[in-house]
Backbone as XML, in Angstrom:
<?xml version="1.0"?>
<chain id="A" units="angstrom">
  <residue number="1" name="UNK">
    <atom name="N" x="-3.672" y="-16.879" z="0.151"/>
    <atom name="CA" x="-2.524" y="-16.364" z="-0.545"/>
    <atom name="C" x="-1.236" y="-17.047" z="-0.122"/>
  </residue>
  <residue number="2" name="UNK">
    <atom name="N" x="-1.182" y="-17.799" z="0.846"/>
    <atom name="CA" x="-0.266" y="-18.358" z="1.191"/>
    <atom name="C" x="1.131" y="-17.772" z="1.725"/>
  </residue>
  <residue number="3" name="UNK">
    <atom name="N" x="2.355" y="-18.075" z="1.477"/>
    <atom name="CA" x="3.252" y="-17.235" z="1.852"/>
    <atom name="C" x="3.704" y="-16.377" z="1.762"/>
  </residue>
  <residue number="4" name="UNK">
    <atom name="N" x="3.481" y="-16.317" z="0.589"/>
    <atom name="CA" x="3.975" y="-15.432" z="-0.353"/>
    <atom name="C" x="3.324" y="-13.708" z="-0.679"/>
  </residue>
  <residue number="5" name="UNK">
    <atom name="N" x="3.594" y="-13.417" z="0.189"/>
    <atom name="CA" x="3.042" y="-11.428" z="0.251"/>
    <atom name="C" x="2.835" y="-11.319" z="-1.451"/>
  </residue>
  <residue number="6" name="UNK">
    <atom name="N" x="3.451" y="-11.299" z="-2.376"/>
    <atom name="CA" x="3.622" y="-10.622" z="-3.497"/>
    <atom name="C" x="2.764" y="-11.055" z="-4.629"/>
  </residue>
  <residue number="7" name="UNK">
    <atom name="N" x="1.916" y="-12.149" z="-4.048"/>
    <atom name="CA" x="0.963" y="-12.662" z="-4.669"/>
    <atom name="C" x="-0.195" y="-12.344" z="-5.004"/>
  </residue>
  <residue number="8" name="UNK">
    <atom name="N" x="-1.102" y="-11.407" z="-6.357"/>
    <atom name="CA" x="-2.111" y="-10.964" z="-5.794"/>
    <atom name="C" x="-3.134" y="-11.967" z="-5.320"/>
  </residue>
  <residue number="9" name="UNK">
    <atom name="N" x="-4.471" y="-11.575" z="-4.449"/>
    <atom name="CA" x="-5.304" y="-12.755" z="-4.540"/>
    <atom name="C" x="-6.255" y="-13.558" z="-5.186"/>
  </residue>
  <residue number="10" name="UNK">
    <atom name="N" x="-5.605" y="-13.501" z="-6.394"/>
    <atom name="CA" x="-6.037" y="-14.569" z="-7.553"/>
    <atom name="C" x="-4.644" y="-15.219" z="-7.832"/>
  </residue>
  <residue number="11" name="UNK">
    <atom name="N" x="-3.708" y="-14.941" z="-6.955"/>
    <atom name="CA" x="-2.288" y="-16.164" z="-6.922"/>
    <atom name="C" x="-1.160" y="-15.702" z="-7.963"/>
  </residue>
  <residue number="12" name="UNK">
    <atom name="N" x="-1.469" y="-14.833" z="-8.598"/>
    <atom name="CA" x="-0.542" y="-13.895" z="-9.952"/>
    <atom name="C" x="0.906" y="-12.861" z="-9.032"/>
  </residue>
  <residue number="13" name="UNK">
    <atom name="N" x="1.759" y="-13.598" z="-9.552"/>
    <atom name="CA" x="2.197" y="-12.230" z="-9.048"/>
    <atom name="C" x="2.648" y="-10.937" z="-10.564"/>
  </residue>
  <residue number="14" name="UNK">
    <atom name="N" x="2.288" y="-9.939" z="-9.931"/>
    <atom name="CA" x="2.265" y="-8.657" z="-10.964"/>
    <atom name="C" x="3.642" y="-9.053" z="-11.898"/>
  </residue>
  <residue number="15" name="UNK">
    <atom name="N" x="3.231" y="-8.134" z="-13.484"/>
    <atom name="CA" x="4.444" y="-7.756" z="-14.277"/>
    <atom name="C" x="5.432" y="-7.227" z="-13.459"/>
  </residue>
  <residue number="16" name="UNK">
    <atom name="N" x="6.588" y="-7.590" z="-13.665"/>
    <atom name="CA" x="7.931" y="-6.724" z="-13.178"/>
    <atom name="C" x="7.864" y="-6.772" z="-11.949"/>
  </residue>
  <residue number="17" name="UNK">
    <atom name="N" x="7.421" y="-7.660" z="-11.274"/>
    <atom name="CA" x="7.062" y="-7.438" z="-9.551"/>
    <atom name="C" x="8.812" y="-8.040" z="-9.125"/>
  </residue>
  <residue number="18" name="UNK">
    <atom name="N" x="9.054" y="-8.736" z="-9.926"/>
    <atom name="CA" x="10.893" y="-9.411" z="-9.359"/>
    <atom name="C" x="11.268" y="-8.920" z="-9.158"/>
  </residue>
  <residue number="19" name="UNK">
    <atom name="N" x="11.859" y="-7.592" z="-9.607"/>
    <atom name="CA" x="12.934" y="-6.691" z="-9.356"/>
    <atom name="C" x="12.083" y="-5.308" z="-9.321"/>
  </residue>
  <residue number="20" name="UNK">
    <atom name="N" x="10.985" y="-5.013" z="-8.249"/>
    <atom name="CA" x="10.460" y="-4.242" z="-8.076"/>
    <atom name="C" x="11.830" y="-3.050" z="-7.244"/>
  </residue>
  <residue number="21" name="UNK">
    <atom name="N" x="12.197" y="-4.029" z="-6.514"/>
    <atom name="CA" x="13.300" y="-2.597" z="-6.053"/>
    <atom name="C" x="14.266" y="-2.220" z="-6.674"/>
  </residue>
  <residue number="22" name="UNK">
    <atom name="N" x="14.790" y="-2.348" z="-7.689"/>
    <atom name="CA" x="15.521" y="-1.939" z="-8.683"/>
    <atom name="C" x="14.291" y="-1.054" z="-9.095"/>
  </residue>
  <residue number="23" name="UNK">
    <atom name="N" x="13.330" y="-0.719" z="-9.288"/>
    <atom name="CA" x="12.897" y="-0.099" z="-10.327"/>
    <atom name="C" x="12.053" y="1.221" z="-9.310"/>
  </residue>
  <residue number="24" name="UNK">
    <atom name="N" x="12.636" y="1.490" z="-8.145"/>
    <atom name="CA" x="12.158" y="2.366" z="-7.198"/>
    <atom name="C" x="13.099" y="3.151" z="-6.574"/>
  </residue>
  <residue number="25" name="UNK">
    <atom name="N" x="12.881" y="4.711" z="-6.533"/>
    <atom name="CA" x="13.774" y="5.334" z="-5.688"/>
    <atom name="C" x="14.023" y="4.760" z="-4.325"/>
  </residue>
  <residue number="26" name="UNK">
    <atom name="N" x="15.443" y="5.056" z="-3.431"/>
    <atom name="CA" x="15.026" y="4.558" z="-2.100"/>
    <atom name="C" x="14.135" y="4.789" z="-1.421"/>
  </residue>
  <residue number="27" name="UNK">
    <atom name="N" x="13.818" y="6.375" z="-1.298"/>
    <atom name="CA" x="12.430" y="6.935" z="-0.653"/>
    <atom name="C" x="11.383" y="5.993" z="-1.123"/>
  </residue>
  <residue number="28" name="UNK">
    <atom name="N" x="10.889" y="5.468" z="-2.187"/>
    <atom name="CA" x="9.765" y="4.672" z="-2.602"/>
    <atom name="C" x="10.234" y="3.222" z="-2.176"/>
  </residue>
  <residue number="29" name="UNK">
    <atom name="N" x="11.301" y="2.513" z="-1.824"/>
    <atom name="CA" x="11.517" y="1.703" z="-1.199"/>
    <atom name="C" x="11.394" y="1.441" z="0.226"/>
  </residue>
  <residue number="30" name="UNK">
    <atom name="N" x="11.707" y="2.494" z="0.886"/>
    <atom name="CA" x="11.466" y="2.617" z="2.727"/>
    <atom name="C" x="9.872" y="2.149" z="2.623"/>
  </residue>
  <residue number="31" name="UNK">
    <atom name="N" x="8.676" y="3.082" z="1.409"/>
    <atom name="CA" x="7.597" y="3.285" z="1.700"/>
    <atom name="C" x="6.884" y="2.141" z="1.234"/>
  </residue>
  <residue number="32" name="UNK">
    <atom name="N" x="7.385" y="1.441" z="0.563"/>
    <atom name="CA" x="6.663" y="-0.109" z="0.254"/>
    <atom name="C" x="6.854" y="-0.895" z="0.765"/>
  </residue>
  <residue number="33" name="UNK">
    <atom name="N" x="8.212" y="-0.487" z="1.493"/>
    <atom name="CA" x="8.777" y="-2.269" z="2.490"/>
    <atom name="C" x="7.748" y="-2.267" z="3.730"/>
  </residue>
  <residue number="34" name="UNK">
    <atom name="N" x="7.455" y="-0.954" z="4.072"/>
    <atom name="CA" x="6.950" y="-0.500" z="5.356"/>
    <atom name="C" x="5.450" y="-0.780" z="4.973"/>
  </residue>
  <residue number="35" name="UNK">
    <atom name="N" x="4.793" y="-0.726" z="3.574"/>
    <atom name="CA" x="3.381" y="-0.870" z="3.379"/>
    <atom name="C" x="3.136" y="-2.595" z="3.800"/>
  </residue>
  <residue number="36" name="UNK">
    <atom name="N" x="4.257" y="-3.209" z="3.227"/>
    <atom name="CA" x="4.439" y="-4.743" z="2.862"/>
    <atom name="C" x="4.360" y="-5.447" z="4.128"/>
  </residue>
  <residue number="37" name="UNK">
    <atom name="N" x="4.455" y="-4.269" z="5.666"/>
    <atom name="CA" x="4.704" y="-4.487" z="6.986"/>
    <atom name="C" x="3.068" y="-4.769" z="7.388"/>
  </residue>
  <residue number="38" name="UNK">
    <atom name="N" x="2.149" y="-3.793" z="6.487"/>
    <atom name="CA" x="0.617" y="-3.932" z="7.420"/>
    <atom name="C" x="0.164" y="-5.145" z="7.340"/>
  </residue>
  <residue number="39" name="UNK">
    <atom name="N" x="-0.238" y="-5.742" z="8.583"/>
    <atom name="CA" x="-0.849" y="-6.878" z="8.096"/>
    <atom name="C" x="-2.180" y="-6.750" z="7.735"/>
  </residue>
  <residue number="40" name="UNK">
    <atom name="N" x="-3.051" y="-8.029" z="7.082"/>
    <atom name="CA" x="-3.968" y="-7.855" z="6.368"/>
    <atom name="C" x="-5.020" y="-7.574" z="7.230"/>
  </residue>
  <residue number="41" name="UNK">
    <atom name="N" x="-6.086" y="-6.762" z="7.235"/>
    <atom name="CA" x="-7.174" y="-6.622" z="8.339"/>
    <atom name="C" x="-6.778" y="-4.996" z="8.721"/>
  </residue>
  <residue number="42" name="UNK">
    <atom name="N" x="-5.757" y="-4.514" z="8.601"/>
    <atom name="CA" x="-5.288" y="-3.403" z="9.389"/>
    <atom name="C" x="-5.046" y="-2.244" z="8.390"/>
  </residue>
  <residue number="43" name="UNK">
    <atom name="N" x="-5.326" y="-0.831" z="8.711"/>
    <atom name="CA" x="-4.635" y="0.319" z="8.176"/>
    <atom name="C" x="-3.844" y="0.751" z="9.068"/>
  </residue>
  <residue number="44" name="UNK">
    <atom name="N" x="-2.994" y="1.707" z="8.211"/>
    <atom name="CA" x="-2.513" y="3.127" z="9.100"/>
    <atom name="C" x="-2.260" y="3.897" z="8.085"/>
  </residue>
  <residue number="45" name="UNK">
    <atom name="N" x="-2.210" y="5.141" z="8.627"/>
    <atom name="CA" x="-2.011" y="6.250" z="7.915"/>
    <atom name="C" x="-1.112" y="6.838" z="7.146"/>
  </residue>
  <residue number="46" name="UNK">
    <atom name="N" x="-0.853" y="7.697" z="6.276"/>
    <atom name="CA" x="0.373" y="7.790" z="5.801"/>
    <atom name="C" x="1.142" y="8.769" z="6.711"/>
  </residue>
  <residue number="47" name="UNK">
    <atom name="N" x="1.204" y="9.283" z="7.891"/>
    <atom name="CA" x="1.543" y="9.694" z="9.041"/>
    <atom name="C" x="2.261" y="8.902" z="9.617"/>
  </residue>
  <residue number="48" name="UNK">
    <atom name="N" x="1.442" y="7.804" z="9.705"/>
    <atom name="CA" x="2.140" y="6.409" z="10.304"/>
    <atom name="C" x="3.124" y="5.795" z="9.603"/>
  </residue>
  <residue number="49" name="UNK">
    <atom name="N" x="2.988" y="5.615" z="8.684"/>
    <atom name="CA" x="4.594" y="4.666" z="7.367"/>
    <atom name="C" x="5.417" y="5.949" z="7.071"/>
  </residue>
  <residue number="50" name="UNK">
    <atom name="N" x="5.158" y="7.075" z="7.656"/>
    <atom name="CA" x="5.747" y="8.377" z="7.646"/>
    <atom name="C" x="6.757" y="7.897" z="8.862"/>
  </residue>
  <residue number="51" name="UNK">
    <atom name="N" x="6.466" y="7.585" z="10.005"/>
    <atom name="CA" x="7.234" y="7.238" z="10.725"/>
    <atom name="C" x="8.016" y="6.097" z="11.209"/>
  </residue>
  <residue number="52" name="UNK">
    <atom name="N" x="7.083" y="5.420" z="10.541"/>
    <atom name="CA" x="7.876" y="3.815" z="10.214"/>
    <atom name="C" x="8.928" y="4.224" z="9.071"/>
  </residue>
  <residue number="53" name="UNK">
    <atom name="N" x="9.048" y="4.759" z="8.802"/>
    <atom name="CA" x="10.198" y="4.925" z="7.673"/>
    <atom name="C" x="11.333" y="5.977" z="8.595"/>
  </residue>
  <residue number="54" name="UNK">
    <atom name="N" x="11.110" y="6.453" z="9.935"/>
    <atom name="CA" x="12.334" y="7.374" z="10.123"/>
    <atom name="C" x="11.900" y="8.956" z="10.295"/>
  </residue>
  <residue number="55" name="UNK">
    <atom name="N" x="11.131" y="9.029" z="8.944"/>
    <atom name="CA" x="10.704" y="10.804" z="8.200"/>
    <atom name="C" x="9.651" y="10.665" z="8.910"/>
  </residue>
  <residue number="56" name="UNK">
    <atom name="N" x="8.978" y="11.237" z="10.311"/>
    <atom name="CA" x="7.519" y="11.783" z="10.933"/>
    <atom name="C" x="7.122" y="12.879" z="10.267"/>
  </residue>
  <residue number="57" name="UNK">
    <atom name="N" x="8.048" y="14.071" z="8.970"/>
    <atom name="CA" x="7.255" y="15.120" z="8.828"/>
    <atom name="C" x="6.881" y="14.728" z="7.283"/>
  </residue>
  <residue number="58" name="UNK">
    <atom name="N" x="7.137" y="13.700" z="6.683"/>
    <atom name="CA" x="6.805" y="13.407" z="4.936"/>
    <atom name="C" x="5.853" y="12.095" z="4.717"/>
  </residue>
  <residue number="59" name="UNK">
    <atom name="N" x="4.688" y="12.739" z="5.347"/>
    <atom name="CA" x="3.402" y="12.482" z="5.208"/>
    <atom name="C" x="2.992" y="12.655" z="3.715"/>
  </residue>
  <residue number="60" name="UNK">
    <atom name="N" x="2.995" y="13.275" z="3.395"/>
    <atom name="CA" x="2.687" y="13.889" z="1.758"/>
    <atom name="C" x="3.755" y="13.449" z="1.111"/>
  </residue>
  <residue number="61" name="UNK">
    <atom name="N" x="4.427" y="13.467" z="1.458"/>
    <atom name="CA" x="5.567" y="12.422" z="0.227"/>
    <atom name="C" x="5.543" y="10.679" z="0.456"/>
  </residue>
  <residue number="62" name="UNK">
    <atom name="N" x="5.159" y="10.061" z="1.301"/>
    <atom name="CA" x="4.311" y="8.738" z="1.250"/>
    <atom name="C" x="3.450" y="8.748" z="0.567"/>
  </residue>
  <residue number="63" name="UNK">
    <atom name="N" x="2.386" y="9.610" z="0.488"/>
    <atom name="CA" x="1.348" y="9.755" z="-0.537"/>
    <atom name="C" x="1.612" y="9.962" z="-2.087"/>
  </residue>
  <residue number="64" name="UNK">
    <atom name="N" x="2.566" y="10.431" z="-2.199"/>
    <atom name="CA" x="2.902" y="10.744" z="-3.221"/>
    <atom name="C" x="3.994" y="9.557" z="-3.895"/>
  </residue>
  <residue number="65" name="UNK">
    <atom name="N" x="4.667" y="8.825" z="-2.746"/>
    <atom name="CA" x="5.211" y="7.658" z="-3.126"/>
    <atom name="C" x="4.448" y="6.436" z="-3.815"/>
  </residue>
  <residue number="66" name="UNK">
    <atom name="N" x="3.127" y="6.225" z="-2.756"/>
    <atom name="CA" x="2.414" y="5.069" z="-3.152"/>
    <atom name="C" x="1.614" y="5.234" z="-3.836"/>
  </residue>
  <residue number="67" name="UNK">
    <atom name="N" x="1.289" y="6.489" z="-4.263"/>
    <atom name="CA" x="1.026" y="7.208" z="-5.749"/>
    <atom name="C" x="1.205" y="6.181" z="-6.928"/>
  </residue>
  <residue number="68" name="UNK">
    <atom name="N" x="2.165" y="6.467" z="-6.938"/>
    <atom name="CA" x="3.293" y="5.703" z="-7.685"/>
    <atom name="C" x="3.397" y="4.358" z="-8.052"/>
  </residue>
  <residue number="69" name="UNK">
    <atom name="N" x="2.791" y="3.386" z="-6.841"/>
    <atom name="CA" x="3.262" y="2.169" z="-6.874"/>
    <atom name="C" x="2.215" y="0.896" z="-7.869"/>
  </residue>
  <residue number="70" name="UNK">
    <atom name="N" x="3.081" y="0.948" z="-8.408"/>
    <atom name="CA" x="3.104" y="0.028" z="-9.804"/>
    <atom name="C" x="2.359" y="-1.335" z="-9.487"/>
  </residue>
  <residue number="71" name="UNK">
    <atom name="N" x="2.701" y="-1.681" z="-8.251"/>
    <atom name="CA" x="2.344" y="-3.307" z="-7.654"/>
    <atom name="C" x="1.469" y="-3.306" z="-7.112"/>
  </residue>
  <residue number="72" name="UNK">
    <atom name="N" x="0.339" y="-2.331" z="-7.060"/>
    <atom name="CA" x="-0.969" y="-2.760" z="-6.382"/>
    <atom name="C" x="-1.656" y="-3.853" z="-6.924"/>
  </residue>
  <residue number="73" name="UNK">
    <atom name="N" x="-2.344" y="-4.790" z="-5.761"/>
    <atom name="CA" x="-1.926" y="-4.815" z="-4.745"/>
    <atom name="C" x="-1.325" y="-5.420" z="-4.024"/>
  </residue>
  <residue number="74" name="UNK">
    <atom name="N" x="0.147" y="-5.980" z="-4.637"/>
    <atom name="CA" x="1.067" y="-7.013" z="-3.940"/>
    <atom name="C" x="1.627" y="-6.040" z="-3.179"/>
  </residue>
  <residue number="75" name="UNK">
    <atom name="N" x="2.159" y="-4.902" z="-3.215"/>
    <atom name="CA" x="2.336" y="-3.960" z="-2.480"/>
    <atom name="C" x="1.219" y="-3.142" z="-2.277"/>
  </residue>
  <residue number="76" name="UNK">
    <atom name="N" x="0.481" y="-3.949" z="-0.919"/>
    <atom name="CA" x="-0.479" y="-3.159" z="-0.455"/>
    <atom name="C" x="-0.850" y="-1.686" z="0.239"/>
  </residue>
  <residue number="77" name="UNK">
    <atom name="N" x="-0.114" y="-0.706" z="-0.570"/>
    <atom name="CA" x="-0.532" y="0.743" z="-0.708"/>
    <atom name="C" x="-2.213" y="0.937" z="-0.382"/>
  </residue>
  <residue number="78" name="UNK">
    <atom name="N" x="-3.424" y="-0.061" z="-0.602"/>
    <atom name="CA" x="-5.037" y="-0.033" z="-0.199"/>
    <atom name="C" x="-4.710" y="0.130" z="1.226"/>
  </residue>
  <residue number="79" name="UNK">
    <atom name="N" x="-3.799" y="-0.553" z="2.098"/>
    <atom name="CA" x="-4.132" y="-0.597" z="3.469"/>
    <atom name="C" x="-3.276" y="1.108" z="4.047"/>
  </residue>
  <residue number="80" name="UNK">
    <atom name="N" x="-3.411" y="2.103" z="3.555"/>
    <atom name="CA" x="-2.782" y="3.387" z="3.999"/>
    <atom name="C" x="-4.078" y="4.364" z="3.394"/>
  </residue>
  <residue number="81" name="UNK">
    <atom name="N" x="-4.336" y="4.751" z="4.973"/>
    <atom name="CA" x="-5.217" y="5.851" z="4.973"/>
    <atom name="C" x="-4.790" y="6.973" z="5.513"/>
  </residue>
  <residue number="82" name="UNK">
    <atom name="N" x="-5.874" y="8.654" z="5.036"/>
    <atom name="CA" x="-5.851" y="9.320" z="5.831"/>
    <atom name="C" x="-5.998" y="9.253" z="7.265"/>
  </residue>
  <residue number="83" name="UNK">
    <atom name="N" x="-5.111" y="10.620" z="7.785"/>
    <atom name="CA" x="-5.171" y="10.726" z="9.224"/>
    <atom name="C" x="-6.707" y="10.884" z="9.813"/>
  </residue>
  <residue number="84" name="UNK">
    <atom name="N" x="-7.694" y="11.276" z="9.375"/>
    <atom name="CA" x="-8.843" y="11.614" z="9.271"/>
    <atom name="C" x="-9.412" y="10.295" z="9.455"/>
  </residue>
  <residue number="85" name="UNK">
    <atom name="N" x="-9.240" y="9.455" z="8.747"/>
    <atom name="CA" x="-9.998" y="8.197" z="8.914"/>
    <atom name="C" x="-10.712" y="7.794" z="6.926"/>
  </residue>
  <residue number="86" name="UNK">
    <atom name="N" x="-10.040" y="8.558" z="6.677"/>
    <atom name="CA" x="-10.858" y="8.278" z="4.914"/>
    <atom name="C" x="-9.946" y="8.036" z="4.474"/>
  </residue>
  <residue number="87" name="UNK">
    <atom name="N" x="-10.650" y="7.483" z="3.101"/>
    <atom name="CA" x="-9.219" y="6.890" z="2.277"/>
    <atom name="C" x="-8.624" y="7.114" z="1.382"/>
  </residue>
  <residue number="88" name="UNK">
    <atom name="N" x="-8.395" y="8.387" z="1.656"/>
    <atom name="CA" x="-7.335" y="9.085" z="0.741"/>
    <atom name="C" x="-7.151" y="8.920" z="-0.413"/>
  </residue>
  <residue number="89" name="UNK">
    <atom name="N" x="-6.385" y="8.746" z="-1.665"/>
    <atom name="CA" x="-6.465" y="7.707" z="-2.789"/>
    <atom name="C" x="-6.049" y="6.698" z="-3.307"/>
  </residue>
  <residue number="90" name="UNK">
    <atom name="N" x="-6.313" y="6.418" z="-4.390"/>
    <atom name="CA" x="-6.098" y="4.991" z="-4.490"/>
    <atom name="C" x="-5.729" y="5.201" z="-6.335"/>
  </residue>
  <residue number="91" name="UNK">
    <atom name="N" x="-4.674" y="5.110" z="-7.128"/>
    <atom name="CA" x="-4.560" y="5.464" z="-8.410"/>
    <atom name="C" x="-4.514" y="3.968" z="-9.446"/>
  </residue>
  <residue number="92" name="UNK">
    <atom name="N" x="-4.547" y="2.884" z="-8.647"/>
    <atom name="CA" x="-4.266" y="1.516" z="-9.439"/>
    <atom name="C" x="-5.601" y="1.693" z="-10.263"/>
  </residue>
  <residue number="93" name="UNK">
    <atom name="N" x="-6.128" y="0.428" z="-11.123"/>
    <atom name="CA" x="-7.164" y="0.270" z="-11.438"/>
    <atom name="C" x="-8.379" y="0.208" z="-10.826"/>
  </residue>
  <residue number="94" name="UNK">
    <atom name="N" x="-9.454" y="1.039" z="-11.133"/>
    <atom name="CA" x="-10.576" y="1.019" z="-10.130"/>
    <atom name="C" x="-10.583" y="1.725" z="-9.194"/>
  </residue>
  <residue number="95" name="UNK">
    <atom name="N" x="-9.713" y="2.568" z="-9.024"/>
    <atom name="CA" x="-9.409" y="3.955" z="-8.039"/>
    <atom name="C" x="-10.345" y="3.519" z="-6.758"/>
  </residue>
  <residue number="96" name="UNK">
    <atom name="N" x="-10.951" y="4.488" z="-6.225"/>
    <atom name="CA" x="-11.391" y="4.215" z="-4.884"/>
    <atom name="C" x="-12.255" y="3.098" z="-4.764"/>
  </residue>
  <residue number="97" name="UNK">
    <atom name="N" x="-12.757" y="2.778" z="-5.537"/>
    <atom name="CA" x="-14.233" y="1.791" z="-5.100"/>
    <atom name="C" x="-13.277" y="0.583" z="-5.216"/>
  </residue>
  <residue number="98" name="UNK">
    <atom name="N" x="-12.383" y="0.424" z="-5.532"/>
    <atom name="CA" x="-11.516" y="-0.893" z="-5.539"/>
    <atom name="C" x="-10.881" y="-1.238" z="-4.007"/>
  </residue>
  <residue number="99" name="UNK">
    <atom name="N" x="-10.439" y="0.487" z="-3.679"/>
    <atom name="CA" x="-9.500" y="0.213" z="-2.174"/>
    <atom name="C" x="-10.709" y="0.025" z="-1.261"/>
  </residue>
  <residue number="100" name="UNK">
    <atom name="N" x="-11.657" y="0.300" z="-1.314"/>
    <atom name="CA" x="-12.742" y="0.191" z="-0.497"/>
    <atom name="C" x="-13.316" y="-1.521" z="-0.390"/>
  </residue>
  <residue number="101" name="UNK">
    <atom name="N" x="-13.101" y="-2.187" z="-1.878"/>
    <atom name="CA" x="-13.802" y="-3.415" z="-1.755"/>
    <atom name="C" x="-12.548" y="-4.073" z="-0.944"/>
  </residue>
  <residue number="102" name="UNK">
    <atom name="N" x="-11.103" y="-3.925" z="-1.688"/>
    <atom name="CA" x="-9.724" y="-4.424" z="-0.818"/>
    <atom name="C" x="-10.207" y="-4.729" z="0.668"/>
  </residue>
  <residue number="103" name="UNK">
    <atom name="N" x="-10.185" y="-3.241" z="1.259"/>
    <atom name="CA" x="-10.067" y="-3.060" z="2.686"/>
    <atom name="C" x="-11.497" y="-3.924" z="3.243"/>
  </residue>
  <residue number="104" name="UNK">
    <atom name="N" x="-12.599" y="-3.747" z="2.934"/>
    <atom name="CA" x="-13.549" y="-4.613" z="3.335"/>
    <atom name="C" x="-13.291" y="-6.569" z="2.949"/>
  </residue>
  <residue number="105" name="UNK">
    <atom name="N" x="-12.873" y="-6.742" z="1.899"/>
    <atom name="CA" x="-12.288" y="-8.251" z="1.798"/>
    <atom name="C" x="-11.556" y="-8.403" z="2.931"/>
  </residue>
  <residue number="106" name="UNK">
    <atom name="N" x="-10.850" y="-7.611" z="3.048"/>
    <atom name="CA" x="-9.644" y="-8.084" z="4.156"/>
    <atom name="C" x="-9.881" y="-7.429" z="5.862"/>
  </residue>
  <residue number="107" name="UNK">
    <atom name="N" x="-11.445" y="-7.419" z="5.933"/>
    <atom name="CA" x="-11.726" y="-6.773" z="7.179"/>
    <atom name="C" x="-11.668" y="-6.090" z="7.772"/>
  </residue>
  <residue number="108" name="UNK">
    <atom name="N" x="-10.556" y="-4.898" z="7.390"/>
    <atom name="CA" x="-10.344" y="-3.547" z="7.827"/>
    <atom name="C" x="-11.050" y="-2.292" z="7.378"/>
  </residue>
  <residue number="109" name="UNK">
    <atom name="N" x="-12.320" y="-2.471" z="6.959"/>
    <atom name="CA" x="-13.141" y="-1.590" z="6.945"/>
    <atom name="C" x="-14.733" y="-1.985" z="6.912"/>
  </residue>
  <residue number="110" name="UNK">
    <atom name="N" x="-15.448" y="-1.108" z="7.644"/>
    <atom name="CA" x="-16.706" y="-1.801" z="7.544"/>
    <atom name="C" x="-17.702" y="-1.683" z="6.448"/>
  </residue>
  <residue number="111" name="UNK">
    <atom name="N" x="-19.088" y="-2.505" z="6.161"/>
    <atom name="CA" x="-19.846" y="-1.855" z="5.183"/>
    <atom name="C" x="-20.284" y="-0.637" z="5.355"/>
  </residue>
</chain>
């Protein structure tokens, strides 16, 4: 993928991905810049970008942010799991069995 984060990995970057922050509350901005932070191979929780953002108690409103997010997966919202260890959801195309193949492409989950 090269340098470029925003690239999916077939080298595209998404519709409307340019001015993705114009088109996001700030709250949904803290929570994508902070997704855009995991590197590839790695999760954390939405507990965790809960606190990377400042807010430790809006756990459920991360979830509900990357809900939301339009740019999967240049804004990799796949790499945010439950505290539990499961993976919570996933609303882009292909809902879970997609974040599951994601996270295994990119080594952070096993078969």
């Amino acid at each position: 993928m090269g340098s470029d984060p925003f690239k999916t990995q077939r080298g595209q970057t998404p519709s409307g991905f340019s001015d993705w922050r114009a088109q996001c509350t700030p709250f949904q901005r803290k929570v994508y810049e902070a997704a855009l932070k995991i590197p590839r191979g790695q999760v954390w929780t939405y507990a965790e970008v809960a606190r990377a953002i400042g807010q430790p108690q809006a756990a459920r409103a991360v979830g509900q942010a990357l809900k939301r997010n339009r740019w999967a997966p240049a804004i990799p919202c796949h790499r945010v799991v439950a505290s539990d260890g499961s993976l919570g959801g996933y609303t882009a195309p292909g809902g879970l069995a997609r974040k599951r193949r994601l996270l295994r492409e990119e080594s952070a989950l096993r078969a």
